[in-house]
C-alpha positions in Angstrom: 54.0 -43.4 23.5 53.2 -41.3 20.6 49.9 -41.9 18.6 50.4 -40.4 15.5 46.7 -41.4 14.2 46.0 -38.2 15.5 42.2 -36.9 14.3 43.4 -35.3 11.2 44.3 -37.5 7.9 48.0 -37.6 7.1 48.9 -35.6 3.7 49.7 -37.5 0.9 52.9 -35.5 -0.2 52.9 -35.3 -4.0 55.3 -34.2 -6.6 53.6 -30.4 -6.9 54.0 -28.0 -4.4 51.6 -25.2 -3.8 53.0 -21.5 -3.8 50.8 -20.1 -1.6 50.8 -17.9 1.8 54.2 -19.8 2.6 56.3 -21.2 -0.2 57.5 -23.9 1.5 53.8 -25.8 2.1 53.7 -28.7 -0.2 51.4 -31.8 0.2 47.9 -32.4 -1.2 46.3 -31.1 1.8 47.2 -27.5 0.3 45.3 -28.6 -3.3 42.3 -26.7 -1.8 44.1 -23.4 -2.1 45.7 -23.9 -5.2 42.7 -21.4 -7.3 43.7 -18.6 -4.8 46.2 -15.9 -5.5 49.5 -16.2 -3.5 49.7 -14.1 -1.0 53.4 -12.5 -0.1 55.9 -15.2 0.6 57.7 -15.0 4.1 60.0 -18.0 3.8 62.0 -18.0 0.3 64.8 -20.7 -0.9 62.8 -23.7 0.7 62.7 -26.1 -2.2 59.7 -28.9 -1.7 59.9 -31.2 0.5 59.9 -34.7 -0.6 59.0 -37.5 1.7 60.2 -40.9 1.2 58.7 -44.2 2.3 62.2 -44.5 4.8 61.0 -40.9 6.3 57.7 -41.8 6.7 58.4 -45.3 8.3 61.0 -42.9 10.4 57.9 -40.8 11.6 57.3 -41.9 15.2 54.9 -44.6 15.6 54.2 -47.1 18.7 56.3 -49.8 19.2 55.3 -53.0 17.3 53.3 -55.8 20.1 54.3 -58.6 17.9 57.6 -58.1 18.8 57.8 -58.0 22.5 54.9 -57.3 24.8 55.1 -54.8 27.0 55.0 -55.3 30.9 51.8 -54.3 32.7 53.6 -51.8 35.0 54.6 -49.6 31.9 51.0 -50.2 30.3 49.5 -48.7 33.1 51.2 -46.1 33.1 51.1 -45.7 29.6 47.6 -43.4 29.5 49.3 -40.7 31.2 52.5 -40.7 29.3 50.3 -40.3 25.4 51.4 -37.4 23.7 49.6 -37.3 20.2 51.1 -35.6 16.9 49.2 -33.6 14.5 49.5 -35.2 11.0 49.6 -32.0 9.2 51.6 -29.5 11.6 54.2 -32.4 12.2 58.1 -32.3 11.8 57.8 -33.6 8.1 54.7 -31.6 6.8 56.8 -28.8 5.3 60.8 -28.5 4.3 61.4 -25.9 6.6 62.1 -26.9 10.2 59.7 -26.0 12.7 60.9 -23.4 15.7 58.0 -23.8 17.9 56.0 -26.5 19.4 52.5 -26.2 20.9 50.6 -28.8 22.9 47.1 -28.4 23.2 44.8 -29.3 26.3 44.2 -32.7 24.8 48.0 -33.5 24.5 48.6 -32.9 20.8 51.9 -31.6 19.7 51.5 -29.2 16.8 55.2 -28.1 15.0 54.9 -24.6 13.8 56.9 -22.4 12.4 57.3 -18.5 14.0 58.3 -16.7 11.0 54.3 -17.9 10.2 53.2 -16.3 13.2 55.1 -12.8 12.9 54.8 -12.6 8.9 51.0 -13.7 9.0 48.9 -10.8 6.7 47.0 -8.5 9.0 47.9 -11.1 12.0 51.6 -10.2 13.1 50.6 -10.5 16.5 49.0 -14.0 16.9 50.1 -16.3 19.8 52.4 -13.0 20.4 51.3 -13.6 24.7 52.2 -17.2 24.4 56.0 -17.2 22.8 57.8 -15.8 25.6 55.9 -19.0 27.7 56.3 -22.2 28.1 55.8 -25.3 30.2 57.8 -27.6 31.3 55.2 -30.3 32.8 55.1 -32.3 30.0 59.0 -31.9 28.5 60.4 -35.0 30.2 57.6 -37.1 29.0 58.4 -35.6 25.4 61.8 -36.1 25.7 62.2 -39.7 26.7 59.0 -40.4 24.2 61.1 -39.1 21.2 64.4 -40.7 22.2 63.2 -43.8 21.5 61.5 -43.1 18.6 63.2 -41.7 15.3 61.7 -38.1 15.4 63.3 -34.9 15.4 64.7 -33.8 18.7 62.1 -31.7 20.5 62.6 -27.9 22.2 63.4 -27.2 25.1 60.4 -26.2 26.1 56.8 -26.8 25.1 53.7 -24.0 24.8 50.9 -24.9 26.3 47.7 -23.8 24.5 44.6 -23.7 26.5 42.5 -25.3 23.8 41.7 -28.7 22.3 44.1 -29.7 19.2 40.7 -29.7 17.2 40.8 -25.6 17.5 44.3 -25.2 17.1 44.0 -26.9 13.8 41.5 -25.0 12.5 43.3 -21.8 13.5 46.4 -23.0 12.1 45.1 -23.5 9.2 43.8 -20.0 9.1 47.1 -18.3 9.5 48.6 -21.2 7.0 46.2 -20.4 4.3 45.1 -23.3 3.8 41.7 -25.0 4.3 41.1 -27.1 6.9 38.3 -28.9 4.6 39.9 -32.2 5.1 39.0 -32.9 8.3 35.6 -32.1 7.8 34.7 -30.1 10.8 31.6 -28.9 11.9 30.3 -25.7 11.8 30.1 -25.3 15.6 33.3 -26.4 15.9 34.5 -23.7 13.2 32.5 -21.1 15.4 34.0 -22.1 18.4 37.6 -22.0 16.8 36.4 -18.1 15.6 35.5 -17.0 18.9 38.6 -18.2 20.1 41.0 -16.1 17.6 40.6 -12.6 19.5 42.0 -15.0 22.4 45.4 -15.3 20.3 45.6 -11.6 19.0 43.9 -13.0 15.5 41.1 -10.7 13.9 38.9 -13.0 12.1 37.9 -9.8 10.2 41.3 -9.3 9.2 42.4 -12.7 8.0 38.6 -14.8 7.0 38.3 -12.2 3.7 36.7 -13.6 0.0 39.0 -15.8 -2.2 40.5 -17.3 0.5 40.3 -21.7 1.2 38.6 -21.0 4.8 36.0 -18.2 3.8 35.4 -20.5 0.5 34.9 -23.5 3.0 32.6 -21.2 6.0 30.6 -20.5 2.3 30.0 -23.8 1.8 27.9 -24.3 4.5 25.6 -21.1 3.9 23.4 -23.5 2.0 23.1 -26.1 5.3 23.0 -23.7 8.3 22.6 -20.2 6.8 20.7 -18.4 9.6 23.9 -19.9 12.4 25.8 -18.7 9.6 25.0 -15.5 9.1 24.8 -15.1 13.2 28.6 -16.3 13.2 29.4 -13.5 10.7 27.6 -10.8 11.8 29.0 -11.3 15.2 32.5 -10.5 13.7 31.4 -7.9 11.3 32.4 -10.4 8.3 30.4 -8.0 6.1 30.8 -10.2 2.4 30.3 -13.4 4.3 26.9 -11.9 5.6 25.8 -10.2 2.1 26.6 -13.6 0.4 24.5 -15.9 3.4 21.4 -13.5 3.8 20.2 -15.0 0.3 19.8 -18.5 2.0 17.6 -16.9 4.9 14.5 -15.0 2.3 12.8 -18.3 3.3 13.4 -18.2 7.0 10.0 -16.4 8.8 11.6 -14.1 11.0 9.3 -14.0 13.1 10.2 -17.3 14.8 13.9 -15.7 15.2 15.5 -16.9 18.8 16.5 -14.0 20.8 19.9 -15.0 21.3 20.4 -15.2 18.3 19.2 -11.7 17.3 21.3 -10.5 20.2 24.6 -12.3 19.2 24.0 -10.5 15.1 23.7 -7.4 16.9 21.2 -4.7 16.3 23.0 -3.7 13.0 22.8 -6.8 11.0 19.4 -7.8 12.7 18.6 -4.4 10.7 19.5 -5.7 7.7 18.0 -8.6 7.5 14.6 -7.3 8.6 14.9 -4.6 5.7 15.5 -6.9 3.2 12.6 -8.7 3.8 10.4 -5.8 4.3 11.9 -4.4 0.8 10.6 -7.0 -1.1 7.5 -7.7 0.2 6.3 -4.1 -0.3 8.1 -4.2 -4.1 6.3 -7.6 -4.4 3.3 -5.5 -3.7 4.2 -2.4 -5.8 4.9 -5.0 -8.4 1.2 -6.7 -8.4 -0.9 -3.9 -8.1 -1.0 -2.5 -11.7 -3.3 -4.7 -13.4 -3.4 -5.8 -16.9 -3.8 -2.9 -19.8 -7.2 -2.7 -21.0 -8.0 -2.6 -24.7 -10.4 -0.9 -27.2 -13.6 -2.3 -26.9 -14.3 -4.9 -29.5 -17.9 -6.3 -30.1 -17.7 -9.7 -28.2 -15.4 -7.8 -25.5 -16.3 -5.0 -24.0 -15.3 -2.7 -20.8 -17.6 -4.9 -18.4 -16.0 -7.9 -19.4 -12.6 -6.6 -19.3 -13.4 -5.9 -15.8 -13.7 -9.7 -15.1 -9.7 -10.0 -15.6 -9.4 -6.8 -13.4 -11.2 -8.4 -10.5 -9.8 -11.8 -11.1 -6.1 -9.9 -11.0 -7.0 -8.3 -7.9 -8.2 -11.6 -6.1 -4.2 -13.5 -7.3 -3.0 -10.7 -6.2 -4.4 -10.2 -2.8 -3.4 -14.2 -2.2 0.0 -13.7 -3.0 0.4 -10.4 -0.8 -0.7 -12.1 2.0 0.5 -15.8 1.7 4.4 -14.9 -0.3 7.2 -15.2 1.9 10.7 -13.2 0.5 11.9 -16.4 -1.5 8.7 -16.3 -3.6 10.2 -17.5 -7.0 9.9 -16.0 -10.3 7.9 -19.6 -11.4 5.4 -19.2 -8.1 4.6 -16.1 -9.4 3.8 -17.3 -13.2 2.3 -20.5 -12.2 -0.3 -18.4 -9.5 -1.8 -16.1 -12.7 -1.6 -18.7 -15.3 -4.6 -20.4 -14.8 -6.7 -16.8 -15.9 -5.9 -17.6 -19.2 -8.2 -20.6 -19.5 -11.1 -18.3 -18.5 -10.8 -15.9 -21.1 -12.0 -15.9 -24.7 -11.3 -12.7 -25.8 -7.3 -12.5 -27.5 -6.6 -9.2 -26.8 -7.4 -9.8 -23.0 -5.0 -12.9 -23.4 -2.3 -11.1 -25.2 -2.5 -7.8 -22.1 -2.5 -10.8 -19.8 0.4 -12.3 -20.4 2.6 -9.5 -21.7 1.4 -7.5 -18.0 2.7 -10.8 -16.4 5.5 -11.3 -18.3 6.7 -7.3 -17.1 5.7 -8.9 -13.2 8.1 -11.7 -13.4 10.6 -9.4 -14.8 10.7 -7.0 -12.4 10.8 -9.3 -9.5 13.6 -11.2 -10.7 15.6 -7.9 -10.8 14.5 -7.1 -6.8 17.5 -7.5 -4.7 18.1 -10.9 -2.7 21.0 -10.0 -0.5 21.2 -7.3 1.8 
């Protein structure tokens, strides 16, 4: 029987249609991408499709129990006859009607559309090894299922994709442009689904680019898991994805970096990383090691006592070199000199003290935080 609960929600189809990558996507699962700037259409004169409560009561659901129950023979055989259905690559996601049909390891059927495939930016190749195949193990099954259901009448033929429909989706969505934020997937399943694009003739250098719904969603998780991140991206030689990540990891002590993780970045982004934080300790340093401007000597303050601040710069300053890790905030750095002030009577020593302080926070504010 068909299951058409499949693991990703079904799209509410609204009223406004996205004109994106592919004029005829419509649906609010495409609201993600609606900020981004449409790439070059590939399928013109495809109004929107509107779905209406008869065609989604037509879509192919199991047959109702209350009506007759089924016989135990055909229930145990059911299990082997399931065939699932994506509920976003499905025969009434988009107006135009689908060409191709994948089924994924897991025995989920994914509609798809090949003028997709062969128009796809920078991808014009992908699933290019698996269109001239097909198998035919599970097209009876299909068939039958569908005849007595009310959905469109499947191909011939079905492509059989080596992966769970949980990849597929992702890459779909990819090559779509659209996001598959909806579904909330992790981000060792995104990983997973990235490693597995060179399988399909997909670049992810090519296609996961800035101002786009799935390098916007990989983004959003810099924050959560930025050093797996950043490991994901340099592996790819996703360049902007790395620059905009390696802020998240000035707190991370790399010391305590796992090899294989160092040797999945590679050497040249391992580089990087290690520079950065080299760079600003040592301008941290650079920074902290002018003290305060002394002044003329005055009768209740004189040279000695403008030593006292010297020393007492040196000692903040010494603690800070040694304790600051590469996040040390601009705050940190105020609130670790700020109690000299209490200490000292004279006002010129006060005012040196705070302007020399003032030029420190300044200056390390403007040290660069990506690499």
């Amino acid at each position: 029987m068909v299951n058409p609960s499949q693991h990703t929600p079904s799209p509410l189809i609204s009223d406004a249609s996205y004109d994106g990558e592919f004029d005829f996507i419509s649906g609010s699962f495409c609201d993600n991408a609606s900020s981004y700037p449409p790439p070059i259409s590939v399928l013109d004169n495809y109004p929107p499709h509107q779905v209406s409560v008869q065609d989604l009561a037509s879509f192919p659901t199991p047959p109702p129990s209350a009506t007759s129950a089924p016989e135990p023979a055909e229930q145990s055989s059911a299990p082997d006859e399931t065939i699932s259905i994506s509920t976003v690559f499905n025969p009434y996601a988009y107006s135009a009607e689908s060409d191709l049909l994948f089924v994924t390891s897991d025995r989920v059927l994914f509609y798809v559309h090949s003028r997709v495939l062969k128009h796809t930016p920078n991808a014009p190749t992908a699933f290019h090894k698996f269109l001239g195949k097909s198998s035919t193990s599970d097209t009876q099954c299909l068939t039958q299922v569908t005849a007595e259901q009310s959905a469109p009448e499947p191909m011939d033929n079905l492509i059989a994709i080596p992966d769970d429909s949980s990849i597929l989706n992702i890459i779909l969505h990819l090559l779509y442009g659209t996001s598959p934020a909806q579904h909330s997937p992790s981000l060792e399943t995104l990983a997973t689904a990235i490693d597995r694009m060179p399988f399909y003739d997909i670049n992810p250098k090519d296609r996961i680019v800035p101002h786009t719904p799935f390098y916007d969603l990989l983004l959003s998780l810099a924050p959560l898991s930025p050093l797996q991140l950043y490991t994901l991206a340099a592996h790819h030689d996703l360049y902007e994805l790395t620059v905009a990540t390696s802020s998240h990891l000035l707190y991370y002590p790399l010391t305590e970096l796992p090899e294989e993780m160092a040797e999945r970045m590679g050497a040249r982004y391992l580089h990087r990383l290690l520079n950065l934080h080299l760079t600003r300790f040592n301008t941290l340093k650079q920074i902290l090691l002018s003290p305060p401007k002394l002044h003329v000597p005055t009768k209740h303050c004189d040279f000695e006592e403008q030593k006292r601040l010297t020393r007492a710069w040196a000692l903040v300053s010494a603690y800070l070199a040694w304790d600051a890790r590469a996040d040390l905030s601009t705050h940190s750095l105020q609130s670790a000199f700020q109690p000299l002030t209490k200490d000292i009577l004279c006002d010129l020593c006060v005012a040196g003290l705070e302007a020399r302080l003032k030029d420190a926070v300044i200056q390390w504010a403007s040290v660069k935080r990506t690499i």
